[in-house]
C-alpha atoms as one frame of an Amber mdcrd trajectory, in Angstrom:
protein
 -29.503-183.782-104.167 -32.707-182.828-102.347 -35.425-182.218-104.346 -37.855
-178.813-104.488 -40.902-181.459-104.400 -40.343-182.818-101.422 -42.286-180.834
 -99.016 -45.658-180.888-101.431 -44.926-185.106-101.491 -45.009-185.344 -97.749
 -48.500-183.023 -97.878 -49.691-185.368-100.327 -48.413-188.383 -98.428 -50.446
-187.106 -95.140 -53.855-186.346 -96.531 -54.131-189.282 -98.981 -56.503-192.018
 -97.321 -53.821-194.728 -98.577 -50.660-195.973 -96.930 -48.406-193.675 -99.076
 -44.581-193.423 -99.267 -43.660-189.730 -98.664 -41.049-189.524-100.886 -42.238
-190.741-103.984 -45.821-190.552-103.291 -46.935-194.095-104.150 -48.593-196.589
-102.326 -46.199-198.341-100.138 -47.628-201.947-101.977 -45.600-200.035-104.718
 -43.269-198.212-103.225 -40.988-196.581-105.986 -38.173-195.797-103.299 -38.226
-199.534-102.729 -37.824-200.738-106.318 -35.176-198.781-107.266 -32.991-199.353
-104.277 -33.397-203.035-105.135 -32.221-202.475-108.594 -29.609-200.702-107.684
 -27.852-202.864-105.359 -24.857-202.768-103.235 -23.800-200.190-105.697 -25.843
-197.435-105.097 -26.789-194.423-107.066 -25.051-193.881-110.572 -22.189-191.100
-110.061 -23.429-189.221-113.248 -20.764-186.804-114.165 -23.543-184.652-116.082
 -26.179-183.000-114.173 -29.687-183.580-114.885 -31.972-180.898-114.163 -35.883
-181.889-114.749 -38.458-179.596-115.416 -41.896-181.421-114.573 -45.483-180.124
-115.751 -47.859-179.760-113.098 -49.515-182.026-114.354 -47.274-184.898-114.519
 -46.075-184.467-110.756 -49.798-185.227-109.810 -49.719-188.388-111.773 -49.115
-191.484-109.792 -47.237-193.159-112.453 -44.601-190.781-113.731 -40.751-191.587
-114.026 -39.122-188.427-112.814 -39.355-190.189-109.329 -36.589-193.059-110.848
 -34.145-190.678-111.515 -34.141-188.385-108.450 -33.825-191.624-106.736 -31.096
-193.472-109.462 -28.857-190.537-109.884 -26.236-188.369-107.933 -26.779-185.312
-109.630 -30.733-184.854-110.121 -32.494-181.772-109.438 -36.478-182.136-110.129
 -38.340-178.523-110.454 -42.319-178.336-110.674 -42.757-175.889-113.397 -45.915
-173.807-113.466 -47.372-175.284-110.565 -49.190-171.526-110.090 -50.616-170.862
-113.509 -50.469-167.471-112.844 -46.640-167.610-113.419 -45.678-166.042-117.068
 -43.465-167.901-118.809 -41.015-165.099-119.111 -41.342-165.296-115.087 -39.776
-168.588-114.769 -36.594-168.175-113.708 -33.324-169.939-115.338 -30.896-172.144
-112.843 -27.920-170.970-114.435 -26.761-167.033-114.746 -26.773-165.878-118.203
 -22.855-165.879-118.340 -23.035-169.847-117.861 -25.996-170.612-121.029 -23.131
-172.515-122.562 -23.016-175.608-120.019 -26.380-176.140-120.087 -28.240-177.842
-122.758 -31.750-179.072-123.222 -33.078-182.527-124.902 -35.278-181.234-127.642
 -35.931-183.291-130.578 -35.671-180.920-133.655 -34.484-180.136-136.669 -31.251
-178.199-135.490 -30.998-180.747-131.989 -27.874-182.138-132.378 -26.981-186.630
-131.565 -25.847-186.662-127.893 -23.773-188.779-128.704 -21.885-187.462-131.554
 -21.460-184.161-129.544 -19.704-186.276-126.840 -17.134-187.379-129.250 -16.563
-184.510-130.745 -13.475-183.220-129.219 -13.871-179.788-130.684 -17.318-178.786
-128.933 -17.716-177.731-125.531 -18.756-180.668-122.565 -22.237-180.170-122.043
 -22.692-179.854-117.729 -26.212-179.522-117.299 -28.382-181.557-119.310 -32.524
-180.102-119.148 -35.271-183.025-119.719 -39.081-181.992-119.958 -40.973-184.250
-117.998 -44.686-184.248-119.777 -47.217-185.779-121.916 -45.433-184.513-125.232
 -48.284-182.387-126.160 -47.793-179.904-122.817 -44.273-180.582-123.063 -44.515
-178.331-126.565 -46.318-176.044-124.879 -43.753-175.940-121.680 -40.966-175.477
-123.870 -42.604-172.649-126.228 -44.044-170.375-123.346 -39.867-170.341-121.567
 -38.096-168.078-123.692 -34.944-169.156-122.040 -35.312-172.886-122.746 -35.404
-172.077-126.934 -31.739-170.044-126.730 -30.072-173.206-124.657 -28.362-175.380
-127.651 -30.780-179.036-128.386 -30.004-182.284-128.279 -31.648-185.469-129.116
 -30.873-189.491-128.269 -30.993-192.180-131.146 -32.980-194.648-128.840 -31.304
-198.057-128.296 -34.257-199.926-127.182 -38.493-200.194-127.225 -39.847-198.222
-124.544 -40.710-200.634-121.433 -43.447-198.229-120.341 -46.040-200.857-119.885
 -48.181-199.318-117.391 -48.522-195.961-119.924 -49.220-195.716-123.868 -46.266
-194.178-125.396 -47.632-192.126-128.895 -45.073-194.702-130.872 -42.056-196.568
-130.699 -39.838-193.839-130.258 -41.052-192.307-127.400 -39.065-193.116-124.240
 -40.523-191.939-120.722 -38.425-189.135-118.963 -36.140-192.249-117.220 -35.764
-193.787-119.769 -34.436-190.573-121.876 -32.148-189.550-118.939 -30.563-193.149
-119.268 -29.910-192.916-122.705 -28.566-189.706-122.215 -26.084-190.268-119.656
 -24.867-193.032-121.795 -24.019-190.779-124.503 -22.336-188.235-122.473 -21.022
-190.050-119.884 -19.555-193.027-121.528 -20.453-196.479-121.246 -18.980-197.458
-118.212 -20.984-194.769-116.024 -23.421-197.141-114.862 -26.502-194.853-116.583
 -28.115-198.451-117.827 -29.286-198.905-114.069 -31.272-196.010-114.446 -33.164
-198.188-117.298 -33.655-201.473-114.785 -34.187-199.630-111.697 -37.254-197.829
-114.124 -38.105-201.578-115.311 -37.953-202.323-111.685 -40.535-199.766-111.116
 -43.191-201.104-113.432 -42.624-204.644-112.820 -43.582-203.899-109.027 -46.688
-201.649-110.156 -47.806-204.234-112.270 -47.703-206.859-109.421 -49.158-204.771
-107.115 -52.080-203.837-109.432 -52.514-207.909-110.631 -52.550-208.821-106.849
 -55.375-206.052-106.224 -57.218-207.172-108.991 -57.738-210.726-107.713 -57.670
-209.814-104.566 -60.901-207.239-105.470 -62.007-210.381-107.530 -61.907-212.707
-104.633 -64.184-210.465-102.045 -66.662-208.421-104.592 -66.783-210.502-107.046
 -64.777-210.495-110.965 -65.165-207.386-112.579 -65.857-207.629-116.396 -62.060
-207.483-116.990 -59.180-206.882-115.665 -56.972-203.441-115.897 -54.719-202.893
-118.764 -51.900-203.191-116.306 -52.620-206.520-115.393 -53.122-207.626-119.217
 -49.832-205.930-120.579 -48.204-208.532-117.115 -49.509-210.849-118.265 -49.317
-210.778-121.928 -44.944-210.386-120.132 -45.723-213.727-118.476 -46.275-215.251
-121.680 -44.334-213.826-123.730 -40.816-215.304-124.565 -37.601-213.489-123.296
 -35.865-211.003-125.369 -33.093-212.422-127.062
């Protein structure tokens, strides 16, 4: 599915001073596009039955390091919307991808006190099949703040995901142990709704694909920029949390 960024990627792609990838923005040393179509494989994109349907901060799409990119890449059925890129743009403004008449397909993943387990609501035989699944894709602080200012987003029914796993978010502090980045939640997610044997876990290694190449490419600059100016008085946190993976034992 083609994405709404695309044409502000390839204006960022031309005016950066870097060797950049136009569709995901990145440097092509660390090339997100690349990454994930190595981690996916001969088999390709997951054929995700449910529809994901991001809503990124302005914010986040200017970061260099955000995840949304994995799943527009990973996925079938991915539709990635900047939201509030004017800030002149009321939230009662923003405008709903579904007509009112369809509210009932589409869900958002909203960790509350009435959000209901994804997946006990997909095994549920008695509920309707969620379609459209919405994921806020933020620092969770402006994520509150996204989801309070769209009046639409607080009728759609909430969900949540029990996470399976640590978040392998290396090159970005998570607030705790919870927290999942945005590809990470949409993996999870699909799981739960689509069943195990979707293929949604490649979403998860084509994201751990992603940071294992950043990492690299930031390690390499670093002693590369060591060899020619000279060691800085340490290396980036990057580089540490690679190498602190270097040493560290496989999970079991």
């Amino acid at each position: 599915m083609t994405s709404r960024c695309a044409p502000i990627r390839a204006l960022d792609a031309a005016t950066t001073r870097r060797p950049t990838c136009a569709r995901c923005r990145r440097a092509l040393v660390a090339c997100a596009c690349r990454s994930v179509a190595r981690a996916l494989g001969r088999a390709g994109r997951v054929a995700n039955s449910t529809n994901i349907y991001i809503l990124q901060d302005r914010a986040e799409f200017r970061r260099a390091l955000g995840s949304a990119i994995v799943c527009e890449l990973a996925l079938d059925k991915c539709e990635v919307r900047v939201l509030f890129d004017d800030l002149r743009v009321r939230g009662r403004d923003v405008k709903a991808p579904f007509a009112e008449e369809d509210a009932a397909r589409w869900g958002v993943l909203w960790p509350c006190d009435e959000a209901v387990d994804l997946a006990a609501h997909a095994r549920d035989a008695t509920t309707r099949r969620l379609e459209n699944l919405i994921v806020l894709d933020s620092t969770w602080h402006r994520a509150r703040a996204m989801y309070h200012r769209v009046p639409w987003l607080q009728r759609l029914r909430k969900f949540q995901i029990e996470p399976r796993r640590k978040s392998n978010y290396r090159i970005r502090k998570q607030p705790n142990d919870l927290c999942l980045s945005t590809a990470e939640c949409v993996g999870e997610a699909l799981l739960a709704l689509d069943g195990e044997n979707c293929g949604a876990e490649r979403v998860a290694q084509a994201f751990d694909a992603m940071v294992d190449d950043q990492l690299d490419a930031e390690r390499a600059a670093y002693h590369r920029g060591a060899r020619e100016r000279g060691a800085p008085t340490r290396p980036p946190s990057a580089v540490l949390a690679r190498e602190r993976d270097l040493r560290s034992p496989p999970p079991s």
